[in-house]
Legacy VTK file of the C-alpha trace (Angstrom):
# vtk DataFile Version 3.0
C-alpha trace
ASCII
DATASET POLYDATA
POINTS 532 float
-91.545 -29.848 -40.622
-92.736 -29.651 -44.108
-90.781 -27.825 -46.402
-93.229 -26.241 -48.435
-94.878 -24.856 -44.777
-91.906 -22.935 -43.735
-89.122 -20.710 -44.378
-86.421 -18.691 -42.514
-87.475 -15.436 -42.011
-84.873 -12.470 -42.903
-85.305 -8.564 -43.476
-83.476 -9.137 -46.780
-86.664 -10.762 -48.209
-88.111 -7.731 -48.547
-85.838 -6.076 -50.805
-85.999 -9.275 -52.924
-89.665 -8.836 -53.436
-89.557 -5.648 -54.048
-87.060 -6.082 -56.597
-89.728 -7.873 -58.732
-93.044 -6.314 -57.710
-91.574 -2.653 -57.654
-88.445 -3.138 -59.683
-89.307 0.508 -61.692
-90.314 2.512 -59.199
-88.357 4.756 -56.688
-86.677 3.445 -54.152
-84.064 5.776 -52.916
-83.460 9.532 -53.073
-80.213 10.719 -51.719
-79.197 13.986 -52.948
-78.514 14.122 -56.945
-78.947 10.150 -56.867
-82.060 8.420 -57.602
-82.310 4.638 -57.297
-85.304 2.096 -58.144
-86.041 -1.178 -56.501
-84.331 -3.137 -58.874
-81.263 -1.035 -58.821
-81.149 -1.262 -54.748
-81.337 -4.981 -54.836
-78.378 -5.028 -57.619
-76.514 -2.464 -55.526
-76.889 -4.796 -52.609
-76.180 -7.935 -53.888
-73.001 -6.914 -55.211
-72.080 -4.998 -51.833
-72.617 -8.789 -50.382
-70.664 -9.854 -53.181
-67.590 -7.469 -52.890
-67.454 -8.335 -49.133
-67.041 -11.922 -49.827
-64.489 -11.482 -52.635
-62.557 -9.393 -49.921
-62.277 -12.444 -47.333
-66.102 -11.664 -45.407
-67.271 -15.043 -44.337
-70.568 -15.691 -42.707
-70.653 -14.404 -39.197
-67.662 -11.514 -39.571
-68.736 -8.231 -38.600
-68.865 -5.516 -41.118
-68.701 -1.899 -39.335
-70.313 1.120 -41.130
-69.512 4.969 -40.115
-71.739 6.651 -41.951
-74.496 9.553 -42.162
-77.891 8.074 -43.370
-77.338 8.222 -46.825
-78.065 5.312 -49.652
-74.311 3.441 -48.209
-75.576 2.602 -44.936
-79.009 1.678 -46.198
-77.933 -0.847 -48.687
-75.225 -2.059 -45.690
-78.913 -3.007 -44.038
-79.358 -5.284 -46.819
-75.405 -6.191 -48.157
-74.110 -7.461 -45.388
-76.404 -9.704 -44.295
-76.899 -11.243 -48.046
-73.057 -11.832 -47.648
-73.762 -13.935 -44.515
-72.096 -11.027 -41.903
-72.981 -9.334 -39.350
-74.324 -5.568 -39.697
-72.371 -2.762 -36.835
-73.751 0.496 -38.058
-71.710 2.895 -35.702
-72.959 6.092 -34.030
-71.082 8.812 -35.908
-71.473 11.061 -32.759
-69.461 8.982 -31.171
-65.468 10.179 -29.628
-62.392 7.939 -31.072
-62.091 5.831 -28.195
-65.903 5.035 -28.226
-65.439 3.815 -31.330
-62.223 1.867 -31.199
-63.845 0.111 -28.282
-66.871 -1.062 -30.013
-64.420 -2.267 -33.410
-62.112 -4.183 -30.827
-64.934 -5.658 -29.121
-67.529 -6.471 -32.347
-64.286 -8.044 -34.137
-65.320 -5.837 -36.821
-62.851 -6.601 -39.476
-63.962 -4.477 -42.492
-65.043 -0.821 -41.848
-66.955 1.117 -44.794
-66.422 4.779 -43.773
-67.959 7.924 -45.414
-65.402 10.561 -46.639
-67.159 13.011 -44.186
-65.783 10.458 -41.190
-62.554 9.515 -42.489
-60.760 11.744 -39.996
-63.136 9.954 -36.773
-62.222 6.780 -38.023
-58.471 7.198 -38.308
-58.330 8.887 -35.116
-59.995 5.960 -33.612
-57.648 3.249 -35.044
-54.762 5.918 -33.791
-56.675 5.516 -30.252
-56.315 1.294 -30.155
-53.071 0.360 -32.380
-53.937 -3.007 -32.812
-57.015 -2.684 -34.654
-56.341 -3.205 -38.676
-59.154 -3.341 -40.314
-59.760 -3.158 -43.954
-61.014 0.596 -44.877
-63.804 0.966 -47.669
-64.325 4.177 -48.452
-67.136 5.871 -49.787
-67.655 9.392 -52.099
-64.727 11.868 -51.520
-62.546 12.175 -54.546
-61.741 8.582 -55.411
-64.818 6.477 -54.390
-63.561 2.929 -53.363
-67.269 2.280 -52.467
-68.569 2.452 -55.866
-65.233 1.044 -57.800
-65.723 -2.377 -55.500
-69.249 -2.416 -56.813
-68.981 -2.468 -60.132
-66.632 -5.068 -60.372
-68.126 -7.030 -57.773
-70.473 -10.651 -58.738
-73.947 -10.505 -57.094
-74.378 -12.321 -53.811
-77.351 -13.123 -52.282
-76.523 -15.804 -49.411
-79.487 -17.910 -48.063
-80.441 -17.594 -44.518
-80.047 -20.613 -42.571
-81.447 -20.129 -38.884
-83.897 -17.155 -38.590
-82.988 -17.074 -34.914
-79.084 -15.989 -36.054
-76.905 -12.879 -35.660
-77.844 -9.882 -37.500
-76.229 -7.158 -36.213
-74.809 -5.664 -33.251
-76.296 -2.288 -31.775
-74.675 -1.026 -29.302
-75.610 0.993 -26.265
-73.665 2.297 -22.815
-76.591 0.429 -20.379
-76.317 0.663 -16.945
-72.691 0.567 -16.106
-71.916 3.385 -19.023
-69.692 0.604 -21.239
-70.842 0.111 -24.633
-72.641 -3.546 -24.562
-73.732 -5.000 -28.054
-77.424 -5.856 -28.256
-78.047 -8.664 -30.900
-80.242 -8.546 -33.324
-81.848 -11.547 -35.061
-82.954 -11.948 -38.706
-86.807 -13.150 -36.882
-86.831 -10.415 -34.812
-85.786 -7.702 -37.745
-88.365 -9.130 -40.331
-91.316 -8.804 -37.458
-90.507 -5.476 -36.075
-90.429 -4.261 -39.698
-93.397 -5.757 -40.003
-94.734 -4.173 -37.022
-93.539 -0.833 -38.379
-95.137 -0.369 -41.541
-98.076 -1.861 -40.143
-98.298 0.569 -37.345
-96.966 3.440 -39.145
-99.561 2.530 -42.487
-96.865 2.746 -44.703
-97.799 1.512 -47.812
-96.373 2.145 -51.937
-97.445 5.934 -51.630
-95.145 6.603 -49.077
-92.503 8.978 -48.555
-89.940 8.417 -45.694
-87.484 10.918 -44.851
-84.431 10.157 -43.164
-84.485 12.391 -40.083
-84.033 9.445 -37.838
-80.311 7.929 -38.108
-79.725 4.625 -39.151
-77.319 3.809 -36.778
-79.757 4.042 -33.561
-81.526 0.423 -33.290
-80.714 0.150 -37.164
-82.982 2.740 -37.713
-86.285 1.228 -35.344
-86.104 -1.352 -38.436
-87.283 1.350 -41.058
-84.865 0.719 -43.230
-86.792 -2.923 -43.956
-90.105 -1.334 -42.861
-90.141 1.358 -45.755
-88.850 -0.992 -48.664
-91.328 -3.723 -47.017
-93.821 -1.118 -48.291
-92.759 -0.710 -51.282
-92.042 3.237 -50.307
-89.314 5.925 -51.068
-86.529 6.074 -48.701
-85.338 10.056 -48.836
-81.999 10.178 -47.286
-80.751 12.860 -45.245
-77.289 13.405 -44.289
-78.131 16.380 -41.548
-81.200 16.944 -39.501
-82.201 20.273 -40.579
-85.440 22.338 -39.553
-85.722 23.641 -43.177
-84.023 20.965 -45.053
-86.937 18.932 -43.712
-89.816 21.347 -44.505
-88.185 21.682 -48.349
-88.274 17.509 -48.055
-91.969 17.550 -47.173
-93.367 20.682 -49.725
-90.989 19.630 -52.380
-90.404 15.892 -52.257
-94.015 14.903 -50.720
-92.593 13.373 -47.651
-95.366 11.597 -45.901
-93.706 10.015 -42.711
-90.915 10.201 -40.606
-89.144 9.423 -37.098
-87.511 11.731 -34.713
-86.106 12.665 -31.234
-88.699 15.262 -29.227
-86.008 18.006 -30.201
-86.073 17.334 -33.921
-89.683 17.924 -33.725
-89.151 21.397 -31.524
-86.785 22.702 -34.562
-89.326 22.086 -36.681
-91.914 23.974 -34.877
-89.815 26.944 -34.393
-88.584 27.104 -38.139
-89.972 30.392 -39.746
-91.759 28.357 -42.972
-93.470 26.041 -40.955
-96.340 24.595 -42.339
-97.520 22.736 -45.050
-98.982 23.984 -48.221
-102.191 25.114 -48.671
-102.829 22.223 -51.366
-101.736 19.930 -49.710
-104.680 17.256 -48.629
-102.792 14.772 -46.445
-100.907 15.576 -43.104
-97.402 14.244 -42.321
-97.523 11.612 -40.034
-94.202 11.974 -37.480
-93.288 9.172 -34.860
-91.396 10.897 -31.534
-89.415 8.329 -29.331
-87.902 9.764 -25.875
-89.663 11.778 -23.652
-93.440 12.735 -24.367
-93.340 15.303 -26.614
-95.175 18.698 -24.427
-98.400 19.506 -25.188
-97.985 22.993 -26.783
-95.997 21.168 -29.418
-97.874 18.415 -30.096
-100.880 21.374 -30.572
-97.636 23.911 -32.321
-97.120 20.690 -34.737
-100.553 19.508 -35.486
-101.389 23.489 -36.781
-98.521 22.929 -39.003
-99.952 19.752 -40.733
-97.863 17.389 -38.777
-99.483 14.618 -36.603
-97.323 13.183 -33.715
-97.328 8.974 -32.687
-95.276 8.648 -29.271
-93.344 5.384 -29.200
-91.706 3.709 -26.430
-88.614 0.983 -26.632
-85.483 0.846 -26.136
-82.205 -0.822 -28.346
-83.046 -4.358 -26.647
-86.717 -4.071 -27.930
-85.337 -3.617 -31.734
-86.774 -0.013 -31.369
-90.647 0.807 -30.750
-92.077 -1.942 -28.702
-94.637 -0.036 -27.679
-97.045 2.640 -29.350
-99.527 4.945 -28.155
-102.038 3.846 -30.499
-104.658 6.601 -30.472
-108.464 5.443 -29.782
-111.304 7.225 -31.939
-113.158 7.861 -28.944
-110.717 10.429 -27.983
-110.995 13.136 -30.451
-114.021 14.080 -28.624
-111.875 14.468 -25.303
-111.067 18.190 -23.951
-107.627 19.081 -24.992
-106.138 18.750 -21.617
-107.540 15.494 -21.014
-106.502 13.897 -24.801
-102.903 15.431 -24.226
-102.966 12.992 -21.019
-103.548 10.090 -22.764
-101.860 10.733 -25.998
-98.787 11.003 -23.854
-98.427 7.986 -22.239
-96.103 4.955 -23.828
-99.332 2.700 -24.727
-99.788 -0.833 -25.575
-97.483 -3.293 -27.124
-96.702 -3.007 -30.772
-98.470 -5.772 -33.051
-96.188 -8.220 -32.982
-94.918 -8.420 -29.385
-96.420 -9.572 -26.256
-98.529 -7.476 -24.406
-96.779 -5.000 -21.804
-96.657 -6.177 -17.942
-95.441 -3.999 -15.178
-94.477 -6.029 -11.793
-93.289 -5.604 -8.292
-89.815 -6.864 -6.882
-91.234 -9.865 -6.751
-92.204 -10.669 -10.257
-95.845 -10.406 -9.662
-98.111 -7.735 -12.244
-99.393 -4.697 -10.163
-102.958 -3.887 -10.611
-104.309 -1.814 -13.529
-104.818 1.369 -11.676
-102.496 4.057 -13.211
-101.234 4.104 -9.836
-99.193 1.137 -8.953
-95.729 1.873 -9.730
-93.560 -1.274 -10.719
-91.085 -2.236 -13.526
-91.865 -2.518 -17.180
-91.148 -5.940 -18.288
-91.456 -6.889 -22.135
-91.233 -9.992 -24.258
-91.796 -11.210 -27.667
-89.764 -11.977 -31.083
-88.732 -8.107 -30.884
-86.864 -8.669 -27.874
-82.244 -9.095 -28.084
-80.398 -12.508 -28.394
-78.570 -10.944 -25.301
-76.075 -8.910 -25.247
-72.603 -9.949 -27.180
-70.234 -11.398 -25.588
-71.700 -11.050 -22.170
-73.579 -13.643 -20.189
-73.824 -12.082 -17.252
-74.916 -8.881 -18.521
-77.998 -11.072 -20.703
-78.580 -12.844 -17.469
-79.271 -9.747 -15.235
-81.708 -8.293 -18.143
-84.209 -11.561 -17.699
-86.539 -12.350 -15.273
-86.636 -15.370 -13.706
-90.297 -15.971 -15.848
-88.253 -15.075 -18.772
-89.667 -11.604 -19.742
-86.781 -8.739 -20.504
-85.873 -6.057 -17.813
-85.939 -2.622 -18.878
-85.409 -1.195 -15.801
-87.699 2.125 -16.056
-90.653 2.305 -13.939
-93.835 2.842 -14.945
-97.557 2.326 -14.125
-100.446 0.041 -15.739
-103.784 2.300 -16.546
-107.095 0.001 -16.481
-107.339 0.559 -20.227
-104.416 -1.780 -20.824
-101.720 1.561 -21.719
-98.795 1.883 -19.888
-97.056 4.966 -18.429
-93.430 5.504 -17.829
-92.607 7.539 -14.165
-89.101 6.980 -13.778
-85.967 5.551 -15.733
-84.645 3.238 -13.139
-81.276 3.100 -15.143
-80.503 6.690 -14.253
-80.423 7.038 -18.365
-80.679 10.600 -19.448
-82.158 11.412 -23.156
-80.769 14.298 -24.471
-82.051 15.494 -28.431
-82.894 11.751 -28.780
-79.416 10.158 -27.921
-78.723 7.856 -24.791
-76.276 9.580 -22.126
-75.947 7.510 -18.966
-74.993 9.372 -16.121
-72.451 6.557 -14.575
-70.140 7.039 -17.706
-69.848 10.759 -16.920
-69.567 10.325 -13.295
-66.809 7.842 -14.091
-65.134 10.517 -16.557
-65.744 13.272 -14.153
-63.766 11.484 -11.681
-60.926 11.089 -13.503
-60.141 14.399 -12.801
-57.510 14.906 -10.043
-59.516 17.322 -8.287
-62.978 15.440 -8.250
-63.697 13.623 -4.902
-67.378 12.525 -6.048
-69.759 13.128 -8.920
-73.103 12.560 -9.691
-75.130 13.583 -12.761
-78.956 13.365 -13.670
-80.828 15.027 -16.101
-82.722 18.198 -16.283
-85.185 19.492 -18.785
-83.822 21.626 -21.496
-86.681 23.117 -24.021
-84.869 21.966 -26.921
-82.934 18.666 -26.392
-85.383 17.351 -23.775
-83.172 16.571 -21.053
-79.318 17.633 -20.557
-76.667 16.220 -17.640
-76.218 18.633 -14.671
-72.947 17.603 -12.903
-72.684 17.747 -9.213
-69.451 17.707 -8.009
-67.092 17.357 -4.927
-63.750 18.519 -4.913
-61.022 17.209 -3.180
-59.185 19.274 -0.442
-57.212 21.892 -1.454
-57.553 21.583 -5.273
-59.932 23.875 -7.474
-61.230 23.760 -10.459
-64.020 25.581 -12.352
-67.342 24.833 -14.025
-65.570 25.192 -17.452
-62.547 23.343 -16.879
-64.847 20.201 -15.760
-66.752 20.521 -19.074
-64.048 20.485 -21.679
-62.465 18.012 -19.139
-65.413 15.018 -20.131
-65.618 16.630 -23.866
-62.099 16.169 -24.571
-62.805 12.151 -23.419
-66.315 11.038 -24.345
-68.916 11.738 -26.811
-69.638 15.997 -26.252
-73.117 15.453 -26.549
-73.001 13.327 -23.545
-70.789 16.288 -21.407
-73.021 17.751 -18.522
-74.209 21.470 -19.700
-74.008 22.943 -16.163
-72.125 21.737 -12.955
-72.649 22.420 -9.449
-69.825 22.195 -6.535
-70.226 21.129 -3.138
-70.961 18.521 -0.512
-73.947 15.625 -2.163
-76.965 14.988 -0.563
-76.334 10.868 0.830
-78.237 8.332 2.824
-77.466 7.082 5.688
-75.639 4.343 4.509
-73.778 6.647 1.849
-75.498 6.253 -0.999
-76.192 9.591 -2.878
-79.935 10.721 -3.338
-80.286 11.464 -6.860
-83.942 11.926 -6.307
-83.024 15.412 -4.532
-80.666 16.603 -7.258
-82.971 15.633 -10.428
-85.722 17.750 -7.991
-82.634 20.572 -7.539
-81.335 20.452 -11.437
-85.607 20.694 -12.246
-85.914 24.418 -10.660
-83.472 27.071 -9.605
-80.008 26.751 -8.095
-79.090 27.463 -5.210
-82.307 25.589 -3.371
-80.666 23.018 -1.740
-78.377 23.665 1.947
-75.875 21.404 0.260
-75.369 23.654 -2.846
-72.703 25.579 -2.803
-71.777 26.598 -6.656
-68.258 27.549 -8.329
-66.438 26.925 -5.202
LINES 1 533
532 0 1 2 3 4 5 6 7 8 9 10 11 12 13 14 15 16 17 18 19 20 21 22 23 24 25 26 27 28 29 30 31 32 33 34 35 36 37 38 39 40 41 42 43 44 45 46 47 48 49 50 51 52 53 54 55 56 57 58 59 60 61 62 63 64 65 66 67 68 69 70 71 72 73 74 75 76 77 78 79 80 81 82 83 84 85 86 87 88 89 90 91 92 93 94 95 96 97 98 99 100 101 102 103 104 105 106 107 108 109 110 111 112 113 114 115 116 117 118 119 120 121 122 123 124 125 126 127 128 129 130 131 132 133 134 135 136 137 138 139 140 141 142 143 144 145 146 147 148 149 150 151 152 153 154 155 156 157 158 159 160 161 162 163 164 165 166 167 168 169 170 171 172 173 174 175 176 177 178 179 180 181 182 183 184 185 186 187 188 189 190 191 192 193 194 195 196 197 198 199 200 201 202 203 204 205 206 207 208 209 210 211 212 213 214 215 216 217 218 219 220 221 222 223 224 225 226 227 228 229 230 231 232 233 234 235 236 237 238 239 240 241 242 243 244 245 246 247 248 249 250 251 252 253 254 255 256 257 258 259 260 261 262 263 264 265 266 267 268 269 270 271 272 273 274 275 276 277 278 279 280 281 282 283 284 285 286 287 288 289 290 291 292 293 294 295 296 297 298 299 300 301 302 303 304 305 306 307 308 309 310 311 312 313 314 315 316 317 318 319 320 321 322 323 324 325 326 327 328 329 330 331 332 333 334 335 336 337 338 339 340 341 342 343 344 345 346 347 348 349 350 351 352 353 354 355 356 357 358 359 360 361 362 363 364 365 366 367 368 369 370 371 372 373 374 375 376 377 378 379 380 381 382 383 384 385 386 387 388 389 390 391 392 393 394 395 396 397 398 399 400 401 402 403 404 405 406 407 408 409 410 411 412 413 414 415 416 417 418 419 420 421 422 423 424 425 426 427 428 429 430 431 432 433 434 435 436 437 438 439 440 441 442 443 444 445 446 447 448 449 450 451 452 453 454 455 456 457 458 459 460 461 462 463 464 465 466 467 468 469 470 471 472 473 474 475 476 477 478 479 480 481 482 483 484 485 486 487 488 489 490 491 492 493 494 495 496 497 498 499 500 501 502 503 504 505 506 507 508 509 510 511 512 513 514 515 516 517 518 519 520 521 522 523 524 525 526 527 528 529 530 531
């Protein structure tokens, strides 16, 4: 091909540009520190450059554990100018979580806030044979900033488009971490495909409520500067923190899980100010957000976009992109359609839902089949494991992601049923096989089985029911601090319920009768027999 008709595409370019088309104005806001476009480029090139005076080569892993401050966004672009490979870790995460996914990225260098210098040590403590070198960033003696200053600028070129990235990892079906991988292509469109969607432009204002570390950030972190826009960093999702972000800081946009946007709601200075002309323009991933809130929210000066994807899709993959004809829709009926998933986002292929066999159902909103997507947004595969990338394919070549969902006539897909048995709770994956699997490490579990059940602030929770095994006991309590004590809490059911499980005749539980039984009151169900 011509050389003057092509070039590798790479999220990085953007904060090259914007180095010379913005290079004066505001970049980054984090706290006390306030950062242009030039200075973010500078900061990131010689991040890239420390990493490769420190033995990084092209391909290693870099690991960051970090809140989303201005560290972890300039890892977005540092890492990959040094050639490596970006693993921006879930700081909810328990030791062992995390030790796995260092042992199994190969991470090699780990840049750690001060805040998480306790997680991170606990984790090496939980797999011995991890040595990693430790960065550290802010505390009392900031290694972060010292290897900056004395570090050259880097700024690697990007040879394939279609190479590694980064590595985001999520549990999947089986509840073990698997790395999704991310490719340079991929990144630069689905940033694309943000900002475009989200009308970011240089006005912008994009608060961090959204961390980093999920899907790197639905690509935001490329989207914003893209823009030309402010990132505003947040270390804490906090109901007021984020109204004092919007009055005083003129946030315009930002992401968040269905219960971020509930906090906000029930915050006491909700609202905007009276002078202010534009509304804030909020993108909600997870579960619909209810129709009282979306109404709650919108009186408060805060519109709501629902997005659907998932850590495979690079983040949104779809968007319920809102048609003008519906403003003039009852409320009921424009709550209907405002809650569905929608279409594909700009830049991927449009959405199909199929039967067993492969083949599209009809356009009905009735049909129920599997959402299938496809596109430059879609994984590499998942790291270091063919099989696993195998099973998530279709034999057509179109990405599995196991939910369910039906196809309306106007092209916008609905979701009925997670197929994965994944439960979102405030926003973060749980799946219910790595607590059953926890659960049953307890001597006196016989059988578990968890699903989700709606909770009015985090969306969904796990309920836990449990068999125990003959002449043993063992309390509702006692399970829970049980699966705290050895995975993530967040991911620890918040109720459990003892006695015999509803199976099938072949032995197979029915899950389909507990979600039903965790949905209303206990005690429903002849099988239920609680605290025993």
């Amino acid at each position: 091909m011509n050389g003057m008709a092509f070039s590798e595409l790479t999220p990085t370019a953007f904060a090259a540009r914007a180095a010379a088309v913005f290079a004066d104005r505001p970049a980054v806001v984090d706290g006390g520190l306030r950062f242009t476009y030039a200075e973010l480029w500078q900061r990131s090139t010689r991040l890239a450059g420390a990493l490769a005076a420190h033995g990084v080569r092209p391909g290693d892993r870099v690991a960051v554990l970090a809140p989303n401050t201005h560290v972890l966004l300039e890892a977005h672009y540092g890492v990959p100018l040094a050639g490596a490979v970006l693993v921006a870790l879930n700081t909810r995460l328990a030791p062992a979580e995390i030790a796995y996914i260092l042992g199994h990225s190969g991470a090699a260098t780990v840049v750690v806030d001060a805040e998480y210098r306790d997680l991170l040590a606990a984790a090496l403590r939980a797999d011995p044979s991890l040595r990693p070198t430790v960065v550290e960033s802010g505390g009392g003696a900031d290694a972060y900033e010292a290897l900056l200053a004395a570090a050259d600028p880097l700024a690697l070129p990007v040879a394939d488009e279609k190479s590694l990235l980064s590595l985001n990892y999520t549990s999947g079906t089986t509840g073990r971490p698997k790395g999704v991988m991310y490719h340079h292509r991929g990144a630069y469109l689905q940033a694309l495909a943000m900002a475009y969607q989200a009308k970011l432009d240089t006005s912008s204002r994009y608060l961090w409520t959204l961390p980093m570390f999920h899907t790197n950030g639905w690509c935001f972190p490329w989207a914003v500067t893209a823009a030309g826009g402010v990132h505003h960093c947040l270390r804490k999702v906090d109901a007021a923190a984020i109204w004092r972000a919007i009055r005083e800081d003129g946030v315009t946009h930002f992401c968040a899980a269905p219960t971020v946007l509930a906090m906000l709601a029930a915050d006491p200075a909700a609202g905007l100010p009276a002078e202010r002309e534009h509304r804030v323009q909020a993108f909600a991933g997870g579960a619909p957000p209810a129709p009282a809130l979306l109404a709650e929210l919108g009186a408060a000066g805060v519109e709501i976009h629902h997005l659907y994807g998932l850590t495979e899709t690079f983040g949104p993959a779809v968007v319920c992109a809102p048609q003008p004809e519906w403003r003039g829709l009852p409320a009921e009926r424009r709550a209907a359609l405002t809650a569905r998933q929608g279409i594909a986002n700009i830049v991927a292929e449009p959405v199909r839902v199929v039967d067993e066999s492969g083949t599209d159902v009809p356009a009905d909103g009735a049909a129920l089949g599997e959402i299938v997507l496809r596109g430059n947004n879609v994984m590499l595969g998942y790291y270091r494991d063919p099989e696993a990338t195998a099973a998530a394919c279709t034999a057509d070549g179109w990405f599995r992601t196991g939910d369910l969902g039906v196809l309306h006539p106007d092209g916008y897909v609905e979701l009925r049923d997670r197929a994965k048995d994944v439960i979102i709770s405030g926003g973060e994956n749980v799946t219910s096989v790595e607590v059953e699997h926890t659960l049953a490490r307890h001597p006196a579990v016989l059988d578990a089985a968890v699903v989700g059940a709606p909770h009015p602030k985090w969306g969904e929770v796990p309920v836990a029911y449990v068999t125990l095994r003959a002449g043993t006991s063992a309390d509702e309590a006692e399970l829970i601090a049980f699966v705290r004590d050895r995975i993530a809490k967040f991911k620890a059911p918040h109720r459990v319920v003892f006695g015999d499980l509803p199976k099938t005749s072949t032995g197979k539980i029915q899950k389909a009768l507990l979600r039903t039984h965790a949905a209303g009151p206990l005690g429903t169900e002849p099988w239920h027999r609680e605290n025993t």
